[in-house]
Structure formats: structure tokens, C-alpha cells
N, C-alpha and C positions, 0 to 999 in steps of 0.2 A: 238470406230470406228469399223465398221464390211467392214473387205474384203471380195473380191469376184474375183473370177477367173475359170480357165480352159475353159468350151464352152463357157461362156460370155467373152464378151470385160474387160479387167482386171478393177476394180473399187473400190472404196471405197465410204463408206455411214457414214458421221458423221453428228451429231446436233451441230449444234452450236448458240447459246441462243434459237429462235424459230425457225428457220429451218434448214434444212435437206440439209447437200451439200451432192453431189453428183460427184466425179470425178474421172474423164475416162483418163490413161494416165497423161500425164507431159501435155496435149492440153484444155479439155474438161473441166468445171463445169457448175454445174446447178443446181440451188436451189431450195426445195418442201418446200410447206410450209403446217400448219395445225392449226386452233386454237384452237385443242383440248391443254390441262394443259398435256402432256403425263406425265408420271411414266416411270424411266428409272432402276427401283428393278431387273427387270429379262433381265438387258443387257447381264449380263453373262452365262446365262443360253441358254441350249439347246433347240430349238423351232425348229416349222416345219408349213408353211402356202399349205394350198390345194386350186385353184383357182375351185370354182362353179358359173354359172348359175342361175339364175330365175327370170323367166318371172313378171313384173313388179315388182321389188325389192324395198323395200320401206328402206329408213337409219333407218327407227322406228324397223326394222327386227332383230338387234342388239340378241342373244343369246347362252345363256352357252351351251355349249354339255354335254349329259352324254351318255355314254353307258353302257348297260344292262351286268353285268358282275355275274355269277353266281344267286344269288339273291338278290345282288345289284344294285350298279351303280356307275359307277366310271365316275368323270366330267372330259373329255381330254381337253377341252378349248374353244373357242370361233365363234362362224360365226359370222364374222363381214364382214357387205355390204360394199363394199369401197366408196361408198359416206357418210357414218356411219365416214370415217375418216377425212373427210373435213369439218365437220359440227358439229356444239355444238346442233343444235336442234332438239335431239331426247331424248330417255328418262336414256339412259344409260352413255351421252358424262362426269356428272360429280360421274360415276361409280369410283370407285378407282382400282378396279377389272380389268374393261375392259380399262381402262388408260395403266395400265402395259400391255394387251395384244395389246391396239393399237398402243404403239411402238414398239415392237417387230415385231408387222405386219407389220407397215409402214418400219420401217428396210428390211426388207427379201423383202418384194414388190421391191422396190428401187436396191435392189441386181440382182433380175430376170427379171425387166420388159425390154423390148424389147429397145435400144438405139433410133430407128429411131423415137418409137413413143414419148420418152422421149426427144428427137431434137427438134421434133416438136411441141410438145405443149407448149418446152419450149421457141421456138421461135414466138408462139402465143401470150404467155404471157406477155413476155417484160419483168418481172421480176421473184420473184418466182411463180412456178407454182402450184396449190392449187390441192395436194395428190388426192385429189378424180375426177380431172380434166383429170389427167392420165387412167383412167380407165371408161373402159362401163358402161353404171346406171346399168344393169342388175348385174356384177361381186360381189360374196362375198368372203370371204378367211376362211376359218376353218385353224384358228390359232390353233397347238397343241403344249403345251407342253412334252417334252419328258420324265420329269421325273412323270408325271403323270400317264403313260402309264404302269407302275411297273405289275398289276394285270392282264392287257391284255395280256402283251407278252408273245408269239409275235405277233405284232401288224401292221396291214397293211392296208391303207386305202381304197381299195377295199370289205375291209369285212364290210362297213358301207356304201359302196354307194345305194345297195339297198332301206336301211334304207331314206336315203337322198331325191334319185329320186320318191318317196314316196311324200314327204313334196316338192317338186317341184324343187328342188336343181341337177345340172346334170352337172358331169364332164366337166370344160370350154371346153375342145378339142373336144367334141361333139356341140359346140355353135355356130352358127351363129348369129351373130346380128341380129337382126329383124327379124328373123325366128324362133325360141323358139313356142310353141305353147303350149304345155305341162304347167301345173302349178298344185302345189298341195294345198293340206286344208292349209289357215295360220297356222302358229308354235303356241304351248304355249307361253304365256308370260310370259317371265326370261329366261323359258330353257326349253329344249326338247330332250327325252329318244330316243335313236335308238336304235334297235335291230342290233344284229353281226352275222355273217353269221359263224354255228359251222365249227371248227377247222377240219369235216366228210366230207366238200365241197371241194373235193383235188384243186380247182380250183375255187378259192372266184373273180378272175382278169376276168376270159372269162364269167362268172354270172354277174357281173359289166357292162361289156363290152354289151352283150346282152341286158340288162334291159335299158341301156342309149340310145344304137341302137333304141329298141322301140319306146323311145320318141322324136327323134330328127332327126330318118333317112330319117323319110317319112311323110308326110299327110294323106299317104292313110291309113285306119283302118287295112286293110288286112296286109299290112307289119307289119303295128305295133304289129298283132296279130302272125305273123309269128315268129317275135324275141322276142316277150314275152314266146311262147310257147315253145322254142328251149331252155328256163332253166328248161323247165319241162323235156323236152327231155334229158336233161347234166342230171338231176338227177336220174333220171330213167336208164341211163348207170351206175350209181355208183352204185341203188341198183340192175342190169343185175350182178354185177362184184360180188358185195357180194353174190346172190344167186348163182351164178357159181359155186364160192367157197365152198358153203356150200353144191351143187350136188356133186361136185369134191370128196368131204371126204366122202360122204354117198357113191359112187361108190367107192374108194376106201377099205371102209371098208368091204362091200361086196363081193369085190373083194379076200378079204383075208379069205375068205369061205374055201376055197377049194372046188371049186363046186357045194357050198351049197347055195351058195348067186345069184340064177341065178333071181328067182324075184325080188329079193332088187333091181338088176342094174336096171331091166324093170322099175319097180316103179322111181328107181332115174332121168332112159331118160325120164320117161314119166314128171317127174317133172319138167326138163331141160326144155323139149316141152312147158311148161306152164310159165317158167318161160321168157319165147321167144316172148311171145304173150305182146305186148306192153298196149294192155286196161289193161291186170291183174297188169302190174309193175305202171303203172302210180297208180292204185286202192292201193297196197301196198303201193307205195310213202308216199300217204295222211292216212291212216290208218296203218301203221307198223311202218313207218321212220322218222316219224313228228305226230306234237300233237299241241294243244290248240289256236287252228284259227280255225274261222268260214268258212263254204263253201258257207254260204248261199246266198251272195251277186253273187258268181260265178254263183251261180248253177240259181237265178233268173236271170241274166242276157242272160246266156247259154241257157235257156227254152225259155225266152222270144226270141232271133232270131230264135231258133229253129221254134218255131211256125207261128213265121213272114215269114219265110221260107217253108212254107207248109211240118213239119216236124214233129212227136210225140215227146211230153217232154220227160226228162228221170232224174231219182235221183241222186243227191249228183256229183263225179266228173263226172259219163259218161255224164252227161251232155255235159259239156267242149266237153268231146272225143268226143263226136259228132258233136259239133261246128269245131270241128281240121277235120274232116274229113267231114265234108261240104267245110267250107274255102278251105283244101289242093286238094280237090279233084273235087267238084263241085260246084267255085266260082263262076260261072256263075247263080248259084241259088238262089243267096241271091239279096233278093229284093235292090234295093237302097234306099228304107225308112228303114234296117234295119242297113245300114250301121251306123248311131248315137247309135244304140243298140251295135254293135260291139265295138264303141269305151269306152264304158260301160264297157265289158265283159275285154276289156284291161286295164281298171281302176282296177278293180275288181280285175287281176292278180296280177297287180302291188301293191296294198293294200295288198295282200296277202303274194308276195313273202319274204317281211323282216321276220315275224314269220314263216313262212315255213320254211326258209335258216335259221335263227338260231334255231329250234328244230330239223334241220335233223342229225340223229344220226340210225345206224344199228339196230336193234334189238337186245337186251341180247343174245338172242340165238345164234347172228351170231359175237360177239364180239370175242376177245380173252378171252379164259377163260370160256367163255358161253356154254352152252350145244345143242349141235346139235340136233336138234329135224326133224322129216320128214314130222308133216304137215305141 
């Protein structure tokens, strides 16, 4: 039997032969039912369900997680659709694997889902009510085991949403029903690799928070492009911070001249000054701070409004920067046939950001321990 309390209504979730009571108080029960054969191996075990989003979610969607962990992979556990949990007809229901994760899921669901909608469906039903009735067709749950998680921690599910809203998957609290628009490439079948956003992103939650904004806050391209751009902008404060740093020490060092170091400082403000200018840090971002992703798709996406815009192309990121500075500044100039090309260019980011955010890492030179260098 698994309890539950504090902000929820006090409860309890037990099985009994094939279903699932549910009761509330010394007043309330209410019975879920499923005809999946569950596996009850990891009742005692530590687990944790994440609710996601995606637009026309199919129960065939059924898949292991892994994530990219040095230059492996380590499987955290499962996305299972929750109509995946009411139904034997898909291709994983007589999995032995996914058995044991879908009661553990169906458990933790039952603990958290909301009483009034759980009243009600149950007073729909008349009798017990079938687990996946409970929930929107779009909802899946990324079931994680915790002892899985060994090689990660610490481990937090923000540092994989990138990864996710990628594959079409987006934080439920960003969800409206019938409003989703956003969808990504189908997943592999069995499983699918995310990338992690490095442990250098002091802030993996407001990266999260921005990328899901994109896809759900607006219809318009333009916002979408606005809150896609604004984690270009967060990183580009990190590397403002690190090259600060590294002017900081070279004025210092010069400083300790005795009178001798009067160019170094020039040299170090003039570097400051450079380091100020937001085309050079974003240029850095992509070539100093991060590695092994393509630009290309940006960069033809970016060309391509440009020109639609009666605008000159431009190479590799200024491209973008110029896209950012038409949008931000002269939105009025972008034709309305190139708005479909814009919503491209926020594809294009969004494909991009999971390898970005997990190879952003400082420079040797600007680590601890590294050597200060002054070009």
C-alpha cells in the first residue's frame, strides 16, 4: 500500500486482485482499473513520475529513456503515455520491463491526480474507472527510477527538458488542452537518447522554463523567437561573467606593476569593451563555449528570412544576430510570407539547443587551474 499526504487530501493506493482502490479519509473510495498483467518487483523501491505533453500522443509511444552521460548512457526509465496504461494494444503491454514500470506509474498517478477530477470520472463510470480514462490522450509520465540515477547525481529534471521539447514532449503546466501546436520528429523505437544540459549552465530551471515558453505561450512566430533567443541571451551572460573574470585578473596583474603595467590595463579595458559587445559573446558562445552541432540548418533558415526581408545573407551565427535584430528592432519589416520561415528558424534553435546546453563548458584557459591567456 502506498500513502499519501500533506498538500493532497490524505490517501491511500492499494491493489487488490486487479484493481486499484483508492481511499480518501474514513468517507471516500474509488476503484481504477487496468488490464495490463502489472509486475509489482519495484513496489518498494524509490521512483518518481514527471507529467509531459504531446500533441497527438499515440499508446504505441511507449519508451525507455537514456541519457548521455559522459560517453555513455545511462537508462533513467520510462515515458509511458497514459492511455499506454489502459490498454494491452500496443507493442510493449506484454513487456516484463515496462509491467514493473507501469505500476509504479499507475501507483504515484493515483497518489497525485487531482480528487475532483478523480469524483468525477469515477461517478461517470458507475464502477471502476479504466486508469487511462483519468487522464488527457495527449499526457505521458517519464517514470524514473531513483536508483538509476547513481552516475547522474545530481540529477534534476530540468536538465533534460530541452532534450524532450525537442522530441515534442513539454512540461504538463505549460499545457493546455487543445492548444499544443508544437510537435516533434517521432522517437526511436524501444528508446531514445537525450542529451543533459552541463553542470556550467548555473540555471538548467529558467533554460527549461524559456524553451517550453516558446512552444506553448504563443502562436505568434515572433514570440516564439523571442523566448527561444533569450537562452542565447542567459548564456551569453555566463560567458559576460567568465570573461569578466578573466579581464579582472589580467588588470589586476598589471596592476601590481608598480607603474609599469600602464598598457596592460589599456589593453585589459580595451578587452572589457569587447568583451561588452553582445555579436562577439554570442560568436564565442558557438566557437569557445560549445562544440559538435551543426549551424547549418540556423544559419539557412536565418539567410533564408533575411533575404525574404529584403536583407544581405550573412555566415554561420550572425546570421541569427541578424535575424535578432530585425525581429527585435524592425518587426515591421518581415514580410508575412516569411513568417512560416521564422517558425523554421525556431525549429532550428530548438534542434539545436539540447547539444549546445550539454557541451557548454568555459574554456581551459578560463577554468580553475587553466592559464590566463590575453587573446
Amino acid at each position: 500500500m502506498v500513502q499519501s499526504s500533506g498538500g493532497l487530501a490524505p490517501r491511500s493506493v492499494e491493489r487488490v486482485d486487479d484493481t486499484f482502490v483508492v481511499r480518501v479519509g474514513e468517507q471516500e473510495e474509488f476503484f481504477v482499473s487496468t488490464p495490463l498483467v502489472l509486475d509489482e518487483a519495484h513496489a518498494e523501491k524509490s521512483f518518481a513520475i514527471h507529467r509531459f505533453a504531446r500533441k497527438d500522443l499515440s499508446e504505441n509511444s511507449v519508451r525507455q529513456v537514456l541519457v548521455r552521460s559522459g560517453k555513455g548512457r545511462t537508462r533513467i526509465g520510462w515515458l509511458i503515455p497514459a492511455n499506454a496504461l489502459g490498454s494491452v494494444d500496443h507493442d510493449e503491454s506484454g513487456n516484463e520491463y515496462f509491467l514493473k514500470y507501469a505500476y509504479m506509474t499507475i501507483q504515484l498517478a493515483l497518489r497525485e491526480i487531482d480528487l475532483e477530477v478523480l469524483r468525477l470520472k469515477a461517478a461517470d463510470a458507475g464502477a471502476a474507472v479504466n486508469i487511462a480514462d483519468l487522464f488527457d490522450d495527449n499526457i505521458a509520465f517519464l517514470t524514473i527510477s531513483e536508483e538509476t540515477l547513481g552516475s547522474l547525481a545530481p540529477f534534476d529534471i530540468s536538465q533534460i527538458v530541452p532534450a524532450l521539447v525537442r522530441f515534442g514532449f513539454v512540461p504538463e503546466r505549460y499545457y493546455e488542452p487543445g492548444q499544443l501546436e508544437w510537435s516533434g520528429p517521432d522517437t526511436p523505437l524501444g528508446h531514445f537518447v537525450l542529451e543533459r544540459q552541463s553542470s556550467a549552465v548555473a540555471s538548467p530551471e529558467m533554460v527549461s522554463r524559456l524553451i517550453s515558453l516558446a512552444v506553448t505561450s504563443s502562436s505568434s512566430p515572433i514570440t516564439q523567437f523571442f523566448y527561444s533567443y533569450q537562452v542565447f541571451e542567459y548564456l551569453m551572460e555566463l560567458v559576460l561573467a567568465e570573461r569578466l573574470s578573466k579581464v579582472a585578473k589580467e588588470i589586476s596583474v598589471e596592476l601590481s606593476k608598480e607603474g609599469q603595467g600602464f598598457f596592460g590595463v589599456r589593453d585589459a579595458l580595451n578587452d572589457l569593451s569587447e568583451e561588452m559587445n553582445e555579436k562577439k559573446r554570442l560568436n564565442r558562445l558557438v566557437t569557445d563555449y560549445s562544440q559538435g552541432y551543426s549551424l547549418d540548418e540556423l544559419e539557412f533558415a536565418s539567410n533564408e528570412l533575411l533575404v525574404k526581408s529584403g536583407q544581405a545573407p550573412k555566415q554561420g551565427i550572425a546570421a541569427m544576430y541578424s535575424v535578432r535584430n530585425l525581429v527585435f528592432h524592425r518587426a515591421r519589416d518581415v514580410p508575412d510570407e516569411a513568417m512560416q520561415i521564422l517558425v523554421r528558424l525556431v525549429r532550428a534553435m530548438l534542434d539545436l539547443f539540447p547539444e549546445l546546453l550539454a557541451s557548454f563548458e568555459p574554456p581551459a584557459a578560463l577554468q580553475p587551474g587553466g592559464t590566463i591567456t590575453t587573446g
